[in-house]
C-alpha positions as CSV (number, residue, x, y, z in Angstrom):
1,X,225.4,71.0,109.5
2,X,224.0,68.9,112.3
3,X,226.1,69.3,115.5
4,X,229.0,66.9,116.5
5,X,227.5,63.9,118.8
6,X,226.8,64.4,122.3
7,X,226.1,62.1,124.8
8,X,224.6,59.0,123.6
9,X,220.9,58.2,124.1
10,X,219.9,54.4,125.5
11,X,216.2,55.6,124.4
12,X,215.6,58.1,122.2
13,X,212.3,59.8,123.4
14,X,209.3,59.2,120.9
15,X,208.6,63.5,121.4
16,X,212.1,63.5,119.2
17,X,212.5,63.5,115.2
18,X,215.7,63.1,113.4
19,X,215.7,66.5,111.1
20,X,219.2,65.9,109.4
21,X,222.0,63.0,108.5
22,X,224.7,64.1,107.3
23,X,228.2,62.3,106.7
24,X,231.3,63.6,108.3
25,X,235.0,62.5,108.1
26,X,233.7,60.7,111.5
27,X,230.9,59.0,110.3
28,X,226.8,59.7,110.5
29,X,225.8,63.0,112.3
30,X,222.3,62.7,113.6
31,X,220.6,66.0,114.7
32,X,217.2,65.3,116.4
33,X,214.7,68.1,117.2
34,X,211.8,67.4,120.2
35,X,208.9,68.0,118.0
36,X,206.6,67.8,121.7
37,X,203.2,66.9,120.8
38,X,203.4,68.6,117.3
39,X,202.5,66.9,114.2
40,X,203.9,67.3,110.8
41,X,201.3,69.7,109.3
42,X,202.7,71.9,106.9
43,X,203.4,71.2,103.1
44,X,207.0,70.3,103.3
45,X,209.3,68.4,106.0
46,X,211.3,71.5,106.0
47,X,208.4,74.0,107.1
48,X,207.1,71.9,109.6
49,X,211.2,72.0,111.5
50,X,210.9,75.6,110.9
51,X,207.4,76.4,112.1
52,X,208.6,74.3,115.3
53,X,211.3,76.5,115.7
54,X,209.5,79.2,115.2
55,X,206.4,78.3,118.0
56,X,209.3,77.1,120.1
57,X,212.8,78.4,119.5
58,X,213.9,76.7,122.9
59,X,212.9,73.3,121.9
60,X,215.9,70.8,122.6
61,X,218.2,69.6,120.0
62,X,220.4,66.5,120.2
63,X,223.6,65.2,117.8
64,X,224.2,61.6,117.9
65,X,225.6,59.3,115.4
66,X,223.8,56.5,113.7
67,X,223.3,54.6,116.8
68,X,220.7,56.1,117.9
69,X,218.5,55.5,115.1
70,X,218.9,51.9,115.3
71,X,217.8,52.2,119.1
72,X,215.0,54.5,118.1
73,X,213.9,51.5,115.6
74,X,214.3,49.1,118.0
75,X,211.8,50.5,120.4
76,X,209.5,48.7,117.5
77,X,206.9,51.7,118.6
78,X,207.5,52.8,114.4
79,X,204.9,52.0,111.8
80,X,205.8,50.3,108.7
81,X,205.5,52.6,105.4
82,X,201.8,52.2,104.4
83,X,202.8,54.1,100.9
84,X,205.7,55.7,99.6
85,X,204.9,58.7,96.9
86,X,207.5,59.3,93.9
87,X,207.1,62.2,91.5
88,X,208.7,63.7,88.6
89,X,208.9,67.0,89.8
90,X,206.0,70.1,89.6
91,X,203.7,67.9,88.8
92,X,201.2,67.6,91.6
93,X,202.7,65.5,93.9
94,X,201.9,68.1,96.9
95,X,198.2,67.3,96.6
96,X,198.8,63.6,97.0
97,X,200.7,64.1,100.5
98,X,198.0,67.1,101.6
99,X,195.2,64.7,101.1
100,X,196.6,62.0,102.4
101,X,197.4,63.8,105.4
102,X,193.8,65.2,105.9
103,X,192.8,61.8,107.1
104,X,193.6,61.8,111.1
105,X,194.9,58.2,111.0
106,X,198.0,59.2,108.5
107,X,201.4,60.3,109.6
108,X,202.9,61.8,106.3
109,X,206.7,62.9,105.6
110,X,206.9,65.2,102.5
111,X,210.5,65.6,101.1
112,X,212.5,65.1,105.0
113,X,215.5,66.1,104.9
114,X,217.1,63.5,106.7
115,X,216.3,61.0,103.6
116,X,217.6,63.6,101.2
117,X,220.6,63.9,103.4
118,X,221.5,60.0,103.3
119,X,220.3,60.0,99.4
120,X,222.8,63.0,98.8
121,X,226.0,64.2,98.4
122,X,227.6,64.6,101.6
123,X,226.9,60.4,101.7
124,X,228.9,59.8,98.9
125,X,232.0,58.3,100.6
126,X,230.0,55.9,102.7
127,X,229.1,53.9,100.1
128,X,225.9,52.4,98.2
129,X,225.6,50.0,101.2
130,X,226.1,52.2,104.2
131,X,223.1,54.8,102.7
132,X,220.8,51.7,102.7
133,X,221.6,50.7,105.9
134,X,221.1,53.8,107.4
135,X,217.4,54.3,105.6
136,X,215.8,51.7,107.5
137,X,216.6,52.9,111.3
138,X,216.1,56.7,109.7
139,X,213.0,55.6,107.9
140,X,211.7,53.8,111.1
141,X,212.9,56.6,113.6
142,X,210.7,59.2,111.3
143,X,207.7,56.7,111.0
144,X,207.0,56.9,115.2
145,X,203.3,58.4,115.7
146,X,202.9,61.7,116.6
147,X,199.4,61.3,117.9
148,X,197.4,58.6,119.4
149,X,195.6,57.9,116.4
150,X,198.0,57.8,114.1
151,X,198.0,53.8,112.5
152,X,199.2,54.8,108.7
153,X,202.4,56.4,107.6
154,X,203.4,57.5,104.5
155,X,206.6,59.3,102.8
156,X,206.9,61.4,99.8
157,X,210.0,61.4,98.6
158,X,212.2,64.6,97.2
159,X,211.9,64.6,92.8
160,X,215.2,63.8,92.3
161,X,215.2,60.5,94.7
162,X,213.3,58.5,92.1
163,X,216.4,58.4,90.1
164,X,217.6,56.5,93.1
165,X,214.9,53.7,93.1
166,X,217.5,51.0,94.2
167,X,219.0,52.1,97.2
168,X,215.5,53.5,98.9
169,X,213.3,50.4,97.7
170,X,216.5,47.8,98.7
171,X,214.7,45.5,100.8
172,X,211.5,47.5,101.0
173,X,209.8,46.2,97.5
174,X,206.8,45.3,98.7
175,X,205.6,48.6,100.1
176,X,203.0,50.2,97.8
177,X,204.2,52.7,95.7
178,X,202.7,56.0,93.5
179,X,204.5,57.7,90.7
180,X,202.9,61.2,90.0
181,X,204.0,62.3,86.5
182,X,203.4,65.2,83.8
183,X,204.0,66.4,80.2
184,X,207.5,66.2,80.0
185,X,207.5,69.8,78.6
186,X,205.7,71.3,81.3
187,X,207.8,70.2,83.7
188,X,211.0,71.2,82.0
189,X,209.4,75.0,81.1
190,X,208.7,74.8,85.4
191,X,212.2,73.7,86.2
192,X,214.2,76.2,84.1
193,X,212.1,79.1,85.1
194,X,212.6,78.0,89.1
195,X,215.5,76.0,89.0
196,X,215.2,73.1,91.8
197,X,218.1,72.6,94.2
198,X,218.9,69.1,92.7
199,X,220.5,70.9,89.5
200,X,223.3,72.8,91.4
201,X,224.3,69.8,92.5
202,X,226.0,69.3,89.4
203,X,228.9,70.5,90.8
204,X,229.3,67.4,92.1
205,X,230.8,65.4,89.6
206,X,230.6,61.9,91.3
207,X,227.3,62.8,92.7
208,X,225.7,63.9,89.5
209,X,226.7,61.1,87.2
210,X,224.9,58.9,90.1
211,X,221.9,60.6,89.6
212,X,221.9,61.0,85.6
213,X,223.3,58.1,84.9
214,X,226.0,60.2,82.5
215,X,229.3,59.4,82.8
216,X,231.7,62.4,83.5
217,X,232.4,63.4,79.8
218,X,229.3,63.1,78.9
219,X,228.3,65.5,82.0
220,X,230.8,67.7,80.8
221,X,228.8,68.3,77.6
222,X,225.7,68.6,78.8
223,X,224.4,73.0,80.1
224,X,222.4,73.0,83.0
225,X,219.3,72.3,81.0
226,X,220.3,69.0,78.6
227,X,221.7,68.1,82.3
228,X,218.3,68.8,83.8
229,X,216.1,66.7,80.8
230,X,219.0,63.9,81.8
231,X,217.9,63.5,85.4
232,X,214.0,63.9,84.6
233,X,214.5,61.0,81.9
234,X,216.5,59.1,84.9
235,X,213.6,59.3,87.1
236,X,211.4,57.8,84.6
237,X,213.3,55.1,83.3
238,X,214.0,53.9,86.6
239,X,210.4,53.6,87.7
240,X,209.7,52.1,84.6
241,X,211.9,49.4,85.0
242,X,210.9,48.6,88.2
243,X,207.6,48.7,87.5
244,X,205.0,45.5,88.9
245,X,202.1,45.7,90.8
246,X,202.9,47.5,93.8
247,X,203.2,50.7,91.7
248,X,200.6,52.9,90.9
249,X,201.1,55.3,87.7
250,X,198.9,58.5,87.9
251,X,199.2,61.2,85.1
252,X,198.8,65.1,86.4
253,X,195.7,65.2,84.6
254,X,194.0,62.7,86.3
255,X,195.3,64.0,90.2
256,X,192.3,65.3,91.4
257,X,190.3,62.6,90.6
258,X,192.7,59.8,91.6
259,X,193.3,61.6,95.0
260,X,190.2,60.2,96.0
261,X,189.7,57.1,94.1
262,X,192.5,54.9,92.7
263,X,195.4,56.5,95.4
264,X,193.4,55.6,98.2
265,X,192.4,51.8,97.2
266,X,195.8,51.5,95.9
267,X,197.4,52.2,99.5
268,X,194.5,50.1,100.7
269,X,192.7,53.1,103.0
270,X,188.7,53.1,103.3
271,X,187.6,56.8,102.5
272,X,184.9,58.2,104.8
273,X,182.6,61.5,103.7
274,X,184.6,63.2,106.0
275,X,187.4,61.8,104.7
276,X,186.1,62.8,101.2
277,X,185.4,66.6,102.2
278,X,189.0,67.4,103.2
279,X,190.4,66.1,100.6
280,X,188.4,68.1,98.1
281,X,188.3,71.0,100.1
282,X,192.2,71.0,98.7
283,X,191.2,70.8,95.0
284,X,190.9,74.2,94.5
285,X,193.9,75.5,96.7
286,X,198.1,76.2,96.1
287,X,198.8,73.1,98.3
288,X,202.7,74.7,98.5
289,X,201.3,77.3,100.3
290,X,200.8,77.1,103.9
291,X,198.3,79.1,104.9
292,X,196.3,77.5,102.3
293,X,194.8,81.0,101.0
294,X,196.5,81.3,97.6
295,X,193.9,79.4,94.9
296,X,195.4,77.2,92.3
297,X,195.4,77.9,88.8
298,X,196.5,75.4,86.3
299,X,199.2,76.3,84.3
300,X,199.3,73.7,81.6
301,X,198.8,76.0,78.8
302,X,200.6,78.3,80.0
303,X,203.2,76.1,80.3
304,X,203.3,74.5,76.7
305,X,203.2,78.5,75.5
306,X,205.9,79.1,76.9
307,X,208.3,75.9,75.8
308,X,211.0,77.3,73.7
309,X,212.2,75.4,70.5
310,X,215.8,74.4,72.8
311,X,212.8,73.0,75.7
312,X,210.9,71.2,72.8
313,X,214.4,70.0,71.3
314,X,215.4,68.2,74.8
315,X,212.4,66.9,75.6
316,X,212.5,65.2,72.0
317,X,215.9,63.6,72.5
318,X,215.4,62.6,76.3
319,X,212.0,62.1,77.6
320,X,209.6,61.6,75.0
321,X,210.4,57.7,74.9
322,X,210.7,56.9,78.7
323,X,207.1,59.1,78.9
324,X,205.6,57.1,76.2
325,X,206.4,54.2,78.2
326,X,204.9,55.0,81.3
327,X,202.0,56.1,79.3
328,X,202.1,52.4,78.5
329,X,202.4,50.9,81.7
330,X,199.7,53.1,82.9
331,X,196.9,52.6,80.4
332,X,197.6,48.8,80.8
333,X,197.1,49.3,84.5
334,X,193.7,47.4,86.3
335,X,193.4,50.9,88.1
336,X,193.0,52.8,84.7
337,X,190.5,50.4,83.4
């Protein structure tokens, strides 16, 4: 729980990154971390607080409320979002924001917890309209460059926030987008052998008929795993309905290829050879793993082996026809042709 607000800030200094937002009985609690001259390097938003932490266990923390974001975005020293990254969930998306962030010029935000913080629970009681007015300072605040030569900046967002489409894209629709995607029944065999954190917040009632879409008897009948297949099929449908040319579709199958072809000229960025080296130099790594020493293996058939007939049963009833339609939209896309 960030701390309770301190003394307010009139600037808050650019060395300074929002880490957490939560809601309290007394509004918006801001807790800001001074990153110094650090960059976000590591796989996750998350690892990247704690390695700073780690490195520098004395670094200052601050609790404001919400005002200081909208000063922070004020200072107009932000960039604007160059891309935002959606995903379905273990299927890849990691290797988008590595690569992306390989190129010197890009400041990339995978999963912060601030966003999930305004897109979660703890926000329900604001209100639909307070959590999108506090995503643009918060967006803005977290999109300040860390070095000099940062120009680009790009977020990937947490799995579950695709099923939340409307309140993140409300008033940003024309920002380029990616949705990263896989066999439904590969993802569902991943997320029931290492549950995500998005499932225990079923608990939730109010909060998880938000992101399913299931109204609370129907929740009520739904095991963790029909419950998970709901939310998966939530995150589709919703980008397929929003859907128009400021999305990019890109199948887990395709990744490594599309990392450095249709990604790039989709988020409008001019790949060097450099550029081109680092991001391949990531093909054959476990981009989850920091000190980039673990190799990857792909899973797939592993995967589909291990789909049980109850796996195979809820992927029938819930996904196949929202993945069919993306399938769809992304065959029909100029960038698959």
């Amino acid at each position: 729980m960030p701390p309770a607000p301190t003394e307010p800030w009139s600037d808050p200094p650019a060395s300074w990154v929002p880490i957490r937002a939560v809601w309290t009985p007394g509004g918006a609690a801001v807790q800001w971390l001074d990153f110094g001259a650090e960059n976000f390097t590591a796989p996750f938003f998350s690892q990247s607080v704690a390695a700073r932490l780690g490195r520098a266990p004395e670094a200052g923390r601050h609790g404001t409320g919400l005002d200081a974001l909208v000063r922070a975005a004020e200072r107009g020293a932000s960039l604007a979002p160059a891309g935002f990254v959606f995903h379905m969930s273990r299927c890849g998306s990691t290797l988008v924001s590595r690569k992306l962030a390989a190129m010197p010029g890009n400041l990339v935000l995978a999963e912060p917890d601030p966003v999930n913080d305004v897109l979660g629970p703890s926000w329900q009681p604001a209100g639909e309209m307070r959590r999108q007015q506090a995503l643009t300072p918060l967006l803005a605040a977290l999109g300040r460059p860390r070095t000099a030569g940062q120009s680009r900046y790009f977020v990937k967002f947490s799995s579950w926030n695709a099923a939340l489409l409307s309140t993140i894209l409300a008033g940003r629709e024309s920002v380029p987008k990616l949705f990263v995607y896989r066999d439904p029944i590969e993802v569902m065999v991943s997320l029931l052998h290492e549950p995500p954190g998005w499932l225990g917040a079923r608990k939730d009632i109010a909060y998880a008929c938000r992101l399913s879409g299931a109204n609370p008897g129907q929740l009520a009948a739904m095991d963790g795993d029909e419950y998970a297949a709901c939310v998966l099929a939530r995150m589709l449908t919703r980008t397929a309905e929003r859907f128009d040319p400021t999305w990019l579709l890109v199948d887990y199958r395709e990744l490594a290829r599309a990392t450095v072809s249709s990604i790039p000229k989709h988020f409008g960025l001019t790949l060097g050879e450099e550029d081109i080296a680092a991001m391949r130099a990531l093909d054959g790594v476990h981009v989850k793993d920091a000190s980039g020493t673990r190799p990857f293996v792909d899973d797939s058939a592993a995967k589909r082996g291990a789909a049980t007939e109850r796996v195979r049963h809820l992927v029938a009833r819930w996904l196949a026809e929202p993945y069919a339609r993306l399938e769809a939209l992304r065959a029909a896309q100029p960038a698959a042709n």
